[in-house]
Z-matrix of the N, CA and C atoms (Angstrom, degrees):
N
C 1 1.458
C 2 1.510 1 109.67
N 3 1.417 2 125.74 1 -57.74
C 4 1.691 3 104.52 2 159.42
C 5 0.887 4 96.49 3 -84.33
N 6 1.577 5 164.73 4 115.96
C 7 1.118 6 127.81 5 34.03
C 8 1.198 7 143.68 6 -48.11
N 9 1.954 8 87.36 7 -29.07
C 10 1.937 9 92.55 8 177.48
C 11 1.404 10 111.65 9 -91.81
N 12 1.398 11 126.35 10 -9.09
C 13 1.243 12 118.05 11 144.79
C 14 1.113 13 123.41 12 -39.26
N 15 1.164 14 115.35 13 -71.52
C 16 1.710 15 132.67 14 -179.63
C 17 1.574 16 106.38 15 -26.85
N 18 1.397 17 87.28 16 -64.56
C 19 2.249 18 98.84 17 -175.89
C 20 1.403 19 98.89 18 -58.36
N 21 1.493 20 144.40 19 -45.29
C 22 1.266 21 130.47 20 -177.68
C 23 1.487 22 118.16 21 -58.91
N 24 1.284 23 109.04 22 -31.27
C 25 1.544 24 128.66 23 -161.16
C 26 1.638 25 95.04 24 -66.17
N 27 1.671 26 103.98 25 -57.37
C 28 1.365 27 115.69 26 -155.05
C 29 1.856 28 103.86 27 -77.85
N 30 1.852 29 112.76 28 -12.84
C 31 1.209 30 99.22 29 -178.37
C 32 1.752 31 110.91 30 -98.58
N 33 1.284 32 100.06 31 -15.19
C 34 1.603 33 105.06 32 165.13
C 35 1.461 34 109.40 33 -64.49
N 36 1.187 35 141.90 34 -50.66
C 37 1.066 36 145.30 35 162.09
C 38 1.553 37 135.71 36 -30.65
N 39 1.701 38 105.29 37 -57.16
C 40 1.376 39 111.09 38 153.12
C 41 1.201 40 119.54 39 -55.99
N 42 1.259 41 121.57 40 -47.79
C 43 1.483 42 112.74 41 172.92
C 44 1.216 43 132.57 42 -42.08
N 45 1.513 44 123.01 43 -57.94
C 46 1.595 45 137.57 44 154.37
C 47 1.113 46 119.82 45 -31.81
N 48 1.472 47 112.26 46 -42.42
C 49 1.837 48 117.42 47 163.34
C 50 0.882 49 134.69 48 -29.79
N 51 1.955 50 106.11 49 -62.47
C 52 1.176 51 134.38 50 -158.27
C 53 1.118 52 113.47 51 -71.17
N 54 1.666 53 99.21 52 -66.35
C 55 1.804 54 139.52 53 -167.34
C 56 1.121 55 108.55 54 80.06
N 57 1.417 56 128.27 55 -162.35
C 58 1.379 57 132.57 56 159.75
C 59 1.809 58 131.02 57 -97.08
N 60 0.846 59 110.60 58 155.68
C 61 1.495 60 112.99 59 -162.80
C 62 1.663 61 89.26 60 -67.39
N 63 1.462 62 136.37 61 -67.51
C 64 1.348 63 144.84 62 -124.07
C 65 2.078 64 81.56 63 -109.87
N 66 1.120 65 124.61 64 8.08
C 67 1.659 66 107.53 65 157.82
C 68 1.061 67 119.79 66 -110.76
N 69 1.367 68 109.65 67 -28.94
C 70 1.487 69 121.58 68 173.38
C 71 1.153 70 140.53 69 -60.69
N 72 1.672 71 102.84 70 110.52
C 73 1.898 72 100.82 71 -157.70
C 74 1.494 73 112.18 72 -53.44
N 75 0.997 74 120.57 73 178.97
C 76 1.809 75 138.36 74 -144.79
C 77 2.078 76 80.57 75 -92.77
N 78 1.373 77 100.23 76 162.61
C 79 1.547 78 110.47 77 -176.83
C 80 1.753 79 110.98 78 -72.79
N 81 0.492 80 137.24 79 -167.43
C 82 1.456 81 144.41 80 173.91
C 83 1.361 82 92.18 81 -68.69
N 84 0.906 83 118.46 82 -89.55
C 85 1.625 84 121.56 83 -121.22
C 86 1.883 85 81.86 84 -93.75
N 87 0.998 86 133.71 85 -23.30
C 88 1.810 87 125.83 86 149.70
C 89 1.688 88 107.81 87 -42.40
N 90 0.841 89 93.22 88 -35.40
C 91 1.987 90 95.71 89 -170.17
C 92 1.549 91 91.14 90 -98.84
N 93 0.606 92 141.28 91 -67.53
C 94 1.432 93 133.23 92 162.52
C 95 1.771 94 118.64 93 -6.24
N 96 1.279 95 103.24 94 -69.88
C 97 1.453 96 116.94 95 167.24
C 98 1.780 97 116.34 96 -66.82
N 99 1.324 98 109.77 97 -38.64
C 100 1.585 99 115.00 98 -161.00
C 101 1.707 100 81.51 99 -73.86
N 102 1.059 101 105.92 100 -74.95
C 103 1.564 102 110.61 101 -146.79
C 104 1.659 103 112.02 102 -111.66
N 105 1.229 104 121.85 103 -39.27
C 106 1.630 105 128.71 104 167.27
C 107 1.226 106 111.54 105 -48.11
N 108 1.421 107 134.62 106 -88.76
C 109 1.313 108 151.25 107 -171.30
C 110 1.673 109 104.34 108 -49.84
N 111 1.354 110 112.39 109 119.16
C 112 1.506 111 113.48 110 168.45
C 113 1.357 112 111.41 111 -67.50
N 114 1.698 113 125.05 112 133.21
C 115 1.060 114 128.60 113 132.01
C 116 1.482 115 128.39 114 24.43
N 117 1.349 116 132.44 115 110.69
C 118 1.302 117 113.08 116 174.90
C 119 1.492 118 129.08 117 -69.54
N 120 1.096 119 115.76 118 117.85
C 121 1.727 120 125.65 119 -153.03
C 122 1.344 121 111.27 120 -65.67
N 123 1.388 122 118.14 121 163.21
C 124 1.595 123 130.62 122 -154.79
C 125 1.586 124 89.47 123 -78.19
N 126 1.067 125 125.50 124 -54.85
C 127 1.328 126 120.92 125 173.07
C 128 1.605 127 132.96 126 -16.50
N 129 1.799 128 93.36 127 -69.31
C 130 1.818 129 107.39 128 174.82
C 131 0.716 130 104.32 129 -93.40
N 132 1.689 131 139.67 130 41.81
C 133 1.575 132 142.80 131 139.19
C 134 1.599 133 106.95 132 -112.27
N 135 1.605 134 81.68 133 109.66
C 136 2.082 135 77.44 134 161.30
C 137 1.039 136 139.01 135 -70.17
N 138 1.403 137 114.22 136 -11.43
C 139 1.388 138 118.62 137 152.71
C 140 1.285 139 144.39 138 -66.90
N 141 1.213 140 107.65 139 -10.58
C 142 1.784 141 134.91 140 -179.38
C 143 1.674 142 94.72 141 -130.95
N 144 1.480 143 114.61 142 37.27
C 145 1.827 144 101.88 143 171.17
C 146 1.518 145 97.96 144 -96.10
N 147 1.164 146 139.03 145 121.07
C 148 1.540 147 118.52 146 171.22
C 149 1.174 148 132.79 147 -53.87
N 150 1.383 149 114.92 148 104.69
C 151 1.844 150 128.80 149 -157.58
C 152 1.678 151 104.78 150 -53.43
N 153 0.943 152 129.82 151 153.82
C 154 1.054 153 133.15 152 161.81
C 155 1.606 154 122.58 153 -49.11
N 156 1.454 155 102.60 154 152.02
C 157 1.783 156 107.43 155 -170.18
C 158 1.863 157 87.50 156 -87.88
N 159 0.992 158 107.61 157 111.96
C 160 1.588 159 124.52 158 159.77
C 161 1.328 160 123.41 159 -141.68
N 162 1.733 161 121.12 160 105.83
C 163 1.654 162 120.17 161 -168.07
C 164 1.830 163 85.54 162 -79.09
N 165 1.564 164 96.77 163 147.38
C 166 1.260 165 128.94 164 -164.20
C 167 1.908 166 83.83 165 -73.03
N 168 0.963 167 146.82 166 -82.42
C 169 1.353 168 128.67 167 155.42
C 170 1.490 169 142.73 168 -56.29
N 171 1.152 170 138.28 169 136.98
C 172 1.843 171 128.57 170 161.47
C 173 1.506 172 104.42 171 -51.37
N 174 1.712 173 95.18 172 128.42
C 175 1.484 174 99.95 173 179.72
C 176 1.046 175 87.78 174 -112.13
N 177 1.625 176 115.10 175 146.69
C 178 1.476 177 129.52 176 137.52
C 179 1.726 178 143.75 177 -11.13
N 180 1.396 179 98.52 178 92.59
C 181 1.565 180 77.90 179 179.72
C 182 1.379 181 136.12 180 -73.23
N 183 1.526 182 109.03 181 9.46
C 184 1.624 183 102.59 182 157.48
C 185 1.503 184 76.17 183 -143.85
N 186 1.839 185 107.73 184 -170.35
C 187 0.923 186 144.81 185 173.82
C 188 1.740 187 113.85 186 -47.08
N 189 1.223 188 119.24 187 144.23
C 190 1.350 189 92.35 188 -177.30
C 191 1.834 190 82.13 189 -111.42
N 192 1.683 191 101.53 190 155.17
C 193 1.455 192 105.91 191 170.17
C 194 1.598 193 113.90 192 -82.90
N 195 1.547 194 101.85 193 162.64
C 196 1.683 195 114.94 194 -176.27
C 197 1.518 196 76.91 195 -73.70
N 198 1.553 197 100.11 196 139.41
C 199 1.663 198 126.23 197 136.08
C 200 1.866 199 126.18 198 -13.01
N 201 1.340 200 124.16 199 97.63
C 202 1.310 201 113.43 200 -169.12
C 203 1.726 202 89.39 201 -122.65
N 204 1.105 203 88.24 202 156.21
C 205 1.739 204 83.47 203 163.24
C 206 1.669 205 101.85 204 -92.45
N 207 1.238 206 81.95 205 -173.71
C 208 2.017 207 103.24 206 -148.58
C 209 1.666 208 93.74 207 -80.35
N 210 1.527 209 108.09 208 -22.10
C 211 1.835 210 89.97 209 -176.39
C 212 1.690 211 93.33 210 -151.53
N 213 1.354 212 114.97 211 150.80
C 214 1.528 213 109.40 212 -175.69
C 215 0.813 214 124.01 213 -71.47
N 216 1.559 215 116.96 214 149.33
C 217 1.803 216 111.22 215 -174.45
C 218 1.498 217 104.53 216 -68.23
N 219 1.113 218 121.48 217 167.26
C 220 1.583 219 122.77 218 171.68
C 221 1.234 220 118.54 219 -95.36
N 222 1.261 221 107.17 220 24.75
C 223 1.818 222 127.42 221 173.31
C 224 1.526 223 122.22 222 172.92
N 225 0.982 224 126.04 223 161.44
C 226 1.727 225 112.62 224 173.15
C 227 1.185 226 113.66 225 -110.73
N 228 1.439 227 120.03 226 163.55
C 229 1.476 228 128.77 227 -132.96
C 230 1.722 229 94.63 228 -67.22
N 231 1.176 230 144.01 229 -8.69
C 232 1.647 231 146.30 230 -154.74
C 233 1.249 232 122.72 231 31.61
N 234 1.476 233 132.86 232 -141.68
C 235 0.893 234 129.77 233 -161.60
C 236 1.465 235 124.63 234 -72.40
N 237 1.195 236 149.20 235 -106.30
C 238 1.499 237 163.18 236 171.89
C 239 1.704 238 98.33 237 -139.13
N 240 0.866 239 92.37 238 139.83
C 241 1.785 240 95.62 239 154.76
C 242 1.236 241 135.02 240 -92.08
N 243 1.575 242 122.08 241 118.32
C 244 1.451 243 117.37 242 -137.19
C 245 2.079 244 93.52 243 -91.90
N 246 1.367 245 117.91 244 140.67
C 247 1.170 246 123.23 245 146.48
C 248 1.702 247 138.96 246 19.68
N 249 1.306 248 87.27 247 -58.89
C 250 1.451 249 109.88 248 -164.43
C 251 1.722 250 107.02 249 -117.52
N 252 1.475 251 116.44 250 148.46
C 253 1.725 252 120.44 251 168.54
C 254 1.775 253 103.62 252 -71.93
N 255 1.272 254 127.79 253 -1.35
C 256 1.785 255 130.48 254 -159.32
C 257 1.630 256 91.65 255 -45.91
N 258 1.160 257 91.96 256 166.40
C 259 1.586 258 98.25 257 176.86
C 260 1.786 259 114.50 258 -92.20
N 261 1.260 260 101.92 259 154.19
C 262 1.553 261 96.99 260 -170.26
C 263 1.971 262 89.07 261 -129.10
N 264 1.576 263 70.88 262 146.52
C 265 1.926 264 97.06 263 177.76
C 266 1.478 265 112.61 264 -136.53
N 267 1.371 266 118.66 265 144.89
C 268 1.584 267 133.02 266 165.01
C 269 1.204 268 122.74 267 -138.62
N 270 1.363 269 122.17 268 142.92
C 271 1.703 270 112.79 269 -165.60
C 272 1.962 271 85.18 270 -82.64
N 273 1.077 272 112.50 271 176.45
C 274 1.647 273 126.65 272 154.08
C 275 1.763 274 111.87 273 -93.61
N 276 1.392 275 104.33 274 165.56
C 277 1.164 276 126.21 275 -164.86
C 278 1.780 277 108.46 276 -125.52
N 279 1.635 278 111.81 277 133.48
C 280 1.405 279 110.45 278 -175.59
C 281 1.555 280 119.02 279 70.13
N 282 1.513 281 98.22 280 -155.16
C 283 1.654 282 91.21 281 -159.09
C 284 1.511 283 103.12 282 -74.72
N 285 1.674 284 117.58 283 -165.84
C 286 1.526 285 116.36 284 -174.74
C 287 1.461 286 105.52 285 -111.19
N 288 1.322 287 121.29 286 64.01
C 289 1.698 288 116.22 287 -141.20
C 290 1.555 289 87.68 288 -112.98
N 291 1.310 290 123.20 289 -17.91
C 292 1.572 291 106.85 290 -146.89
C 293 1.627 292 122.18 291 -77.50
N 294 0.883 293 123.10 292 148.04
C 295 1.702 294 128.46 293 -168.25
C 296 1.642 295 106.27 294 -130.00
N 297 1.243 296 87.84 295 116.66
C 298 1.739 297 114.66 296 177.10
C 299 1.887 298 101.26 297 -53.66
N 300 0.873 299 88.32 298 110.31
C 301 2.281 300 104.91 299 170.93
C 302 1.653 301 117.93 300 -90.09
N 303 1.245 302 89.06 301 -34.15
C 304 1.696 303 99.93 302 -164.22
C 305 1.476 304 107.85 303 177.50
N 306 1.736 305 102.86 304 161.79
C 307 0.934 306 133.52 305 -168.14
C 308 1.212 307 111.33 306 -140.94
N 309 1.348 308 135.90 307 126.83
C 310 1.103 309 144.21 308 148.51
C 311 1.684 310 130.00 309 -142.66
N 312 1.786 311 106.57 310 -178.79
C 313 1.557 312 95.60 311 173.89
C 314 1.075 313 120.32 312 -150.02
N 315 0.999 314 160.11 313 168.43
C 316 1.315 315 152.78 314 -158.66
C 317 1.417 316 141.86 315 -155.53
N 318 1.408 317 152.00 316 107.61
C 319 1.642 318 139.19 317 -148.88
C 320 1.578 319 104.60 318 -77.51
N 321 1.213 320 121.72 319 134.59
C 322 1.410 321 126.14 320 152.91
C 323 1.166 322 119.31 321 -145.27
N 324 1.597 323 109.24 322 178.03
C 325 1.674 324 121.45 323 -155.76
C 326 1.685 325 87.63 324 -64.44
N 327 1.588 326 122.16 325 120.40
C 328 1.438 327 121.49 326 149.52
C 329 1.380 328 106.39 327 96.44
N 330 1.507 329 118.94 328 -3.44
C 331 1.543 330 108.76 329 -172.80
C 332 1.552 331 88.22 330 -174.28
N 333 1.536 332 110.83 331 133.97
C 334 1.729 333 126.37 332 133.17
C 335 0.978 334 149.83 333 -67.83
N 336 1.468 335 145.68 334 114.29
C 337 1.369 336 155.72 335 -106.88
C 338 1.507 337 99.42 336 -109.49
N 339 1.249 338 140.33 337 166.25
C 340 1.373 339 142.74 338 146.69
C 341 1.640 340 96.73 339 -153.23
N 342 0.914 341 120.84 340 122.75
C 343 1.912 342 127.60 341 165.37
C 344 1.449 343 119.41 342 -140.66
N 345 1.236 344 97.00 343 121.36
C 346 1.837 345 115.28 344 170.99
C 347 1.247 346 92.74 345 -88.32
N 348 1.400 347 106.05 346 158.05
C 349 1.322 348 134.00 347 -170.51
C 350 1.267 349 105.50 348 -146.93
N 351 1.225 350 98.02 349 125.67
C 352 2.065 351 101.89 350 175.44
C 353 1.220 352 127.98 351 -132.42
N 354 1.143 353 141.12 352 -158.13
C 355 1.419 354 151.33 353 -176.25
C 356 1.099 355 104.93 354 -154.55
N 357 1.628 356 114.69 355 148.27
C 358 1.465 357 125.21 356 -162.05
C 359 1.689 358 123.38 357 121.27
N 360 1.342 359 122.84 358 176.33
C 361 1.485 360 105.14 359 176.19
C 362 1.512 361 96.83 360 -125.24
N 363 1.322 362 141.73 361 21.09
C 364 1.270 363 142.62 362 178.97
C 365 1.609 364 99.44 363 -71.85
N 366 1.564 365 132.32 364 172.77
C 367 1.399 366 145.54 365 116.70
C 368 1.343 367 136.07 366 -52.08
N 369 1.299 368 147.05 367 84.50
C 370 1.232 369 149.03 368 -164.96
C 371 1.864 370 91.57 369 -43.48
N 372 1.196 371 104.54 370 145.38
C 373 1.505 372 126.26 371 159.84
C 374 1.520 373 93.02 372 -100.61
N 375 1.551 374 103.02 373 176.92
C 376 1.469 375 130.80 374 167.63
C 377 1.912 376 110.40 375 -160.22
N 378 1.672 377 82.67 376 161.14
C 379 1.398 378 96.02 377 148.83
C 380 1.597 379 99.32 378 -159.03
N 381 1.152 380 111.99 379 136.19
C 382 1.619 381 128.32 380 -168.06
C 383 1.560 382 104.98 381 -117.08
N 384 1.000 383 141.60 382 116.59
C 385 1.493 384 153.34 383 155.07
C 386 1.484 385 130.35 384 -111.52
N 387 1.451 386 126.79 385 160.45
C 388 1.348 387 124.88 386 168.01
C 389 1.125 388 102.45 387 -103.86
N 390 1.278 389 132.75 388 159.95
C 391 1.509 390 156.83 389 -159.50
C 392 1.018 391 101.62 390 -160.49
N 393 1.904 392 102.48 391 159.72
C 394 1.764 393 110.55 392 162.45
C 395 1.551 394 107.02 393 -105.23
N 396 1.278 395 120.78 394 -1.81
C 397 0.837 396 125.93 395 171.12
C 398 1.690 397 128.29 396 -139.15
N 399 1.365 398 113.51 397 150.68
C 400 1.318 399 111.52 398 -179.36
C 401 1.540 400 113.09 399 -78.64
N 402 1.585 401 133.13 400 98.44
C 403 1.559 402 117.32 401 177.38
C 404 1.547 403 101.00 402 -122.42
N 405 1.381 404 93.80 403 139.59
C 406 1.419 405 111.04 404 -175.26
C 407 1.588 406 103.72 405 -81.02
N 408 1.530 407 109.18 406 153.95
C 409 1.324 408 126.37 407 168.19
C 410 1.243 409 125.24 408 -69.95
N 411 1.251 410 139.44 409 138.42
C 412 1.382 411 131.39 410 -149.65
C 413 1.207 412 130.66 411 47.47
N 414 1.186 413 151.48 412 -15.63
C 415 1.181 414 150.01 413 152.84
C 416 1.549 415 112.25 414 -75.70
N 417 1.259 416 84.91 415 -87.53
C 418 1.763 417 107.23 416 173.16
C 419 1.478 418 94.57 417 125.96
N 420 1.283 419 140.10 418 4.61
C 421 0.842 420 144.82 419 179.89
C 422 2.019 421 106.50 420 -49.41
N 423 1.126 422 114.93 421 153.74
C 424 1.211 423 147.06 422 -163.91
C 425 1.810 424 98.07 423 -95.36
N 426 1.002 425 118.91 424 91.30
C 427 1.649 426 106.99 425 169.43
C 428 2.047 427 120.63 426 -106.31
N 429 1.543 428 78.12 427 126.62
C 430 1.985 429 74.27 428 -165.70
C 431 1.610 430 95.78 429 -70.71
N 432 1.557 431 98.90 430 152.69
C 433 1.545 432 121.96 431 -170.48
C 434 1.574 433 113.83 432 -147.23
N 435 1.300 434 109.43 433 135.81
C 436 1.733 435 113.18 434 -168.02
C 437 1.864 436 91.27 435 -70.87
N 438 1.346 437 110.26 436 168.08
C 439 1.567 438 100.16 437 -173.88
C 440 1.027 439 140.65 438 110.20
N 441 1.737 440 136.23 439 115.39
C 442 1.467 441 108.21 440 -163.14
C 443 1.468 442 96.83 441 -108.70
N 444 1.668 443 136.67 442 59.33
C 445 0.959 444 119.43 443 156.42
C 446 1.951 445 85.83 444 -158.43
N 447 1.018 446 116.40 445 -170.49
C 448 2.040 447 137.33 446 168.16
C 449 1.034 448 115.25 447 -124.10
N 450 1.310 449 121.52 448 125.84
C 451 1.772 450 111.33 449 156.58
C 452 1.155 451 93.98 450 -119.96
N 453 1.819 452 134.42 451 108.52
C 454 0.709 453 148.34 452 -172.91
C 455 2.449 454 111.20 453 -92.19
N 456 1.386 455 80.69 454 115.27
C 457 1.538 456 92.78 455 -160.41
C 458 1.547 457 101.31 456 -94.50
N 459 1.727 458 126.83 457 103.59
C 460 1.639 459 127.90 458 159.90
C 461 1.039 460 113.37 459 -89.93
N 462 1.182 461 123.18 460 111.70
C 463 2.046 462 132.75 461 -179.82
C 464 1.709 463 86.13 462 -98.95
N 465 1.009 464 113.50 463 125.74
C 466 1.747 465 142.40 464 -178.83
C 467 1.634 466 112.01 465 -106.40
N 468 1.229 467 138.25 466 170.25
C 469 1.328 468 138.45 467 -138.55
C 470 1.060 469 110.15 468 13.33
N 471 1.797 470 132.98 469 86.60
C 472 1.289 471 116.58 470 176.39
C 473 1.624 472 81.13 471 -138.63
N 474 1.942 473 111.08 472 141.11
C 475 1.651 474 94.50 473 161.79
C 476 1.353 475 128.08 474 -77.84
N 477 1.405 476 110.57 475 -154.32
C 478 1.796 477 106.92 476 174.04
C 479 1.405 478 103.19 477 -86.36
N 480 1.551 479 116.20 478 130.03
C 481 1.300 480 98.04 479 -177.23
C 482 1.669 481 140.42 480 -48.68
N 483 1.395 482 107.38 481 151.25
C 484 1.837 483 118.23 482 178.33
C 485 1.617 484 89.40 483 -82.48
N 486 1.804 485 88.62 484 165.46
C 487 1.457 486 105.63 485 142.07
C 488 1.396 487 126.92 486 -67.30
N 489 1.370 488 106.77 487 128.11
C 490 1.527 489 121.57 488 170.52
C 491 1.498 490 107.53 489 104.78
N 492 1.496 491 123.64 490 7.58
C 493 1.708 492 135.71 491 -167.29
C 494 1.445 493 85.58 492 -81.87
N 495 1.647 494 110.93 493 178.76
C 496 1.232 495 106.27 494 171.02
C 497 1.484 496 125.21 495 -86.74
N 498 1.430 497 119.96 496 164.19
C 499 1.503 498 123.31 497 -148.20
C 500 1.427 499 92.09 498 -93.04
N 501 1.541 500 116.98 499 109.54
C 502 1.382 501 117.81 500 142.77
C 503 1.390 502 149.02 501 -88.43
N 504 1.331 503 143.97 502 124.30
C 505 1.703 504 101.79 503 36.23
C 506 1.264 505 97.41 504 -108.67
N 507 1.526 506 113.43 505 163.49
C 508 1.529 507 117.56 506 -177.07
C 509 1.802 508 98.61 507 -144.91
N 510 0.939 509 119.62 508 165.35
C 511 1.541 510 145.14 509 -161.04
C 512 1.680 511 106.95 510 -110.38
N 513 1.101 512 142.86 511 112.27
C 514 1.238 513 124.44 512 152.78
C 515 1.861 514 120.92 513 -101.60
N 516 1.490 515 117.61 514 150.08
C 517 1.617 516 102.72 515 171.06
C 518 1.190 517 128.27 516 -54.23
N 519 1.467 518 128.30 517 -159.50
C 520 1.239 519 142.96 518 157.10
C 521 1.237 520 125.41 519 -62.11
N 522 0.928 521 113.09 520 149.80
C 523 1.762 522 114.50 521 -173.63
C 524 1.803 523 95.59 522 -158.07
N 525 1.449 524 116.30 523 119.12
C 526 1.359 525 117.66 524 -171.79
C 527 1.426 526 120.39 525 33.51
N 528 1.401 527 96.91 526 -130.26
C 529 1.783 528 104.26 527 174.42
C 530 1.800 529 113.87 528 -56.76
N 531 1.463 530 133.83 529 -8.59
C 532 1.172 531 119.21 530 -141.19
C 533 2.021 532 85.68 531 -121.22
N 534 1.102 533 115.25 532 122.51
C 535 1.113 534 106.41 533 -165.98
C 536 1.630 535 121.17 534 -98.24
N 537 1.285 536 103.31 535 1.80
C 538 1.402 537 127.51 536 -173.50
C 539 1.485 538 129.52 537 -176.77
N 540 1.401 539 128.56 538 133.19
C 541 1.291 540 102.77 539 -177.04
C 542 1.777 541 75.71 540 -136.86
N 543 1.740 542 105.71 541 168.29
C 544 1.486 543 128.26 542 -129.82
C 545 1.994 544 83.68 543 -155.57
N 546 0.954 545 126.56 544 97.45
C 547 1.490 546 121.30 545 -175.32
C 548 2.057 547 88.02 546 -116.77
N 549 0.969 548 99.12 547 95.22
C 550 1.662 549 132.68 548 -170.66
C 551 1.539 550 104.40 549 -63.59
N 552 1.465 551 139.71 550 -58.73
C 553 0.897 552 172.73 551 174.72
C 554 1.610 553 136.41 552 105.19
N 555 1.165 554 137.53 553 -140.22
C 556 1.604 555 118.73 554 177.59
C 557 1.313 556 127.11 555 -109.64
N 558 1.057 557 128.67 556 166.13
C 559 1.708 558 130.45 557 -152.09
C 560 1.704 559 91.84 558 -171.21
N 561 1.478 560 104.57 559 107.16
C 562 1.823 561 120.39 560 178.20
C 563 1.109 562 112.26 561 43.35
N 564 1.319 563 133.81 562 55.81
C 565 1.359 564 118.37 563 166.81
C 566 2.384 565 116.74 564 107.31
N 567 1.532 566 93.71 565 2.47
C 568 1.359 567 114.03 566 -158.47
C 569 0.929 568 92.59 567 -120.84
N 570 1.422 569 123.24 568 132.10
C 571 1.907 570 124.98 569 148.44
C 572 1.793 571 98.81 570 -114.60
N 573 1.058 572 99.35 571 105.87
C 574 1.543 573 122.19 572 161.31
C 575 1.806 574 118.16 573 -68.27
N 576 1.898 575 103.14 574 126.58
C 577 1.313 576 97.79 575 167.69
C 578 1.546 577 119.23 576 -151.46
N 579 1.096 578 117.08 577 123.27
C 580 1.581 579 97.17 578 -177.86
C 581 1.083 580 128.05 579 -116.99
N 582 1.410 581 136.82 580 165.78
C 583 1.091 582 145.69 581 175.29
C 584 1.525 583 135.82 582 -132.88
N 585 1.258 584 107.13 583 105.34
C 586 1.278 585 121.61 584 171.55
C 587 1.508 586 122.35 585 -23.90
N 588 1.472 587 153.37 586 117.77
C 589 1.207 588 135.09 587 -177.81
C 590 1.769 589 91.81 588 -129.35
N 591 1.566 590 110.20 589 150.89
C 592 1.596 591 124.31 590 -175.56
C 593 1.501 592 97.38 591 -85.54
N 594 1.170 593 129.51 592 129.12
C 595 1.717 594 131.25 593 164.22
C 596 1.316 595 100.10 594 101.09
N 597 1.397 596 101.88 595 -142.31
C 598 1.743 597 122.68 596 -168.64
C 599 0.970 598 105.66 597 -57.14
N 600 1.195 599 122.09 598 -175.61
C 601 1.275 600 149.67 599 134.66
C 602 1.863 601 117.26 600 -64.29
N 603 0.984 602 125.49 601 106.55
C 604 1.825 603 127.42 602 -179.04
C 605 1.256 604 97.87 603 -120.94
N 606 1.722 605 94.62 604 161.81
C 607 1.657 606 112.42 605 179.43
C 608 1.311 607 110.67 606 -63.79
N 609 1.012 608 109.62 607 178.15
C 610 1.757 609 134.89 608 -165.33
C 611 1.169 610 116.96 609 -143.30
N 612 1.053 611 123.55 610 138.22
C 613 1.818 612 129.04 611 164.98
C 614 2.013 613 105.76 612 -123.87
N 615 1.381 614 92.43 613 126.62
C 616 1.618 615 99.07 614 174.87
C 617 1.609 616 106.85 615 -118.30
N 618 1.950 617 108.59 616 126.81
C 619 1.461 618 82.87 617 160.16
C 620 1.428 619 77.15 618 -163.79
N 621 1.667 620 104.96 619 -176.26
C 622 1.396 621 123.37 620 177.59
C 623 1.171 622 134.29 621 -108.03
N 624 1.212 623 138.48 622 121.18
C 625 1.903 624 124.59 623 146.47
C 626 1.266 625 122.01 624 -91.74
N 627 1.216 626 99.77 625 -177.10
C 628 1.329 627 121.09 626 -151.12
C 629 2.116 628 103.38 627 -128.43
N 630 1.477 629 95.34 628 146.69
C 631 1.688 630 90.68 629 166.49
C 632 1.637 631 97.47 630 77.70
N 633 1.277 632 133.12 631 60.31
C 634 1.602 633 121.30 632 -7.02
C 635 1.610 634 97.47 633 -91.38
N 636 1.401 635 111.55 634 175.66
C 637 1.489 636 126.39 635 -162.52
C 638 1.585 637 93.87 636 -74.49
N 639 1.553 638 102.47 637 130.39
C 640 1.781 639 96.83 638 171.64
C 641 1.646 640 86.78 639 -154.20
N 642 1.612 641 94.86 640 153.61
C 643 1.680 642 132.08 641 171.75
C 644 1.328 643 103.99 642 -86.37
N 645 0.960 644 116.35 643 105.23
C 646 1.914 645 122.91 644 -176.53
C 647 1.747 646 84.38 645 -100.94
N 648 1.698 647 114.53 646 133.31
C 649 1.743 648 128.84 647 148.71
C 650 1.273 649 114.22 648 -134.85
N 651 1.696 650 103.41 649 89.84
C 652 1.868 651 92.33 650 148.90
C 653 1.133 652 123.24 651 -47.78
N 654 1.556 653 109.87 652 170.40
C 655 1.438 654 134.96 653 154.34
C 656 0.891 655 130.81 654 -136.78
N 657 1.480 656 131.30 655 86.47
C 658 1.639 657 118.69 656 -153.06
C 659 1.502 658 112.99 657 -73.30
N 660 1.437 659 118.69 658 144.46
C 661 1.471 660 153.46 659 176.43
C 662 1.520 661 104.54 660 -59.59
């Protein structure tokens, strides 16, 4: 009977020694690493150092502006240029007040300029045609013109001229393709002007602005 005491004694004992594998907390330095020891910090990782702020390009310190050219055009490009030399017409708009100021013309990329300029608050009308000849309105008279073709220019709502309008008739030079222009003057409600062009016959674009009211006619090159 103690002996088998004894053997119980001595196997309870070993046991307490041992313990069990799956209760027994983790070794030091396992717990140390598992759960004691923080994380190695973002700092002493260069991979977690926070890189420097550098935008992958130099940005702008303001806005940059759209592309202008260096001085304003003296009109904007208008419509398309249609196909055909056909003649083009537009009624005018508002009263019939407008008074011819000036005349001029001007070279650009693909086309030659002609623009009346007026005074008044109406819309210039038109009717624009080619001719072989320059004939004035109301007369019918025959006016010689440098040029082997006419584009004969009627600006519509215009009155009878004021004092101080521009002086008709007057002559202007050459300007690119256009070898003469002929500003005739007005007849009922019409200021007549033409212009001589060198060669063919080419398309045309007619249109208007505003601020002050003007008859813009290309001639494309």
């Amino acid at each position: 009977m103690r002996r088998a005491m004894g053997t119980s004694l001595a196997a309870a004992l070993l046991l307490t020694a041992c313990g069990s594998g799956t209760d027994d907390p983790a070794p030091a330095s396992a717990a140390g690493t598992a759960t004691s020891s923080p994380e190695p910090s973002e700092a002493s990782s260069p991979s977690a150092s926070p890189a420097p702020t550098e935008p992958s390009s130099p940005q702008p310190s303001s806005p940059q502006p759209s592309p202008e050219p260096s001085s304003p055009s003296p009109a904007p490009d208008g419509p398309p240029f249609p196909d055909s030399t056909e003649p083009q017409t537009a009624k005018p708009s508002g009263d019939w007040d407008l008074q011819l100021v000036d005349v001029r013309t001007g070279v650009h990329d693909g086309f030659d300029r002609v623009v009346l300029e007026m005074s008044g608050t109406a819309t210039p009308g038109w009717g624009v045609a080619w001719a072989d000849r320059a004939v004035a309105e109301g007369s019918g008279e025959v006016v010689p013109l440098a040029g082997d073709h006419v584009l004969t220019i009627s600006a519509s709502g215009t009155a009878m001229p004021a004092a101080g309008s521009f002086e008709v008739p007057q002559r202007l030079g050459a300007a690119g393709g256009i070898a003469e222009v002929h500003v005739n003057g007005w007849f009922e409600g019409y200021t007549q002007v033409f212009a001589g062009v060198d060669g063919d016959e080419r398309p045309f674009r007619v249109f208007t602005l505003t601020d002050p009211p003007r008859l813009v006619v290309d001639v494309a090159n």
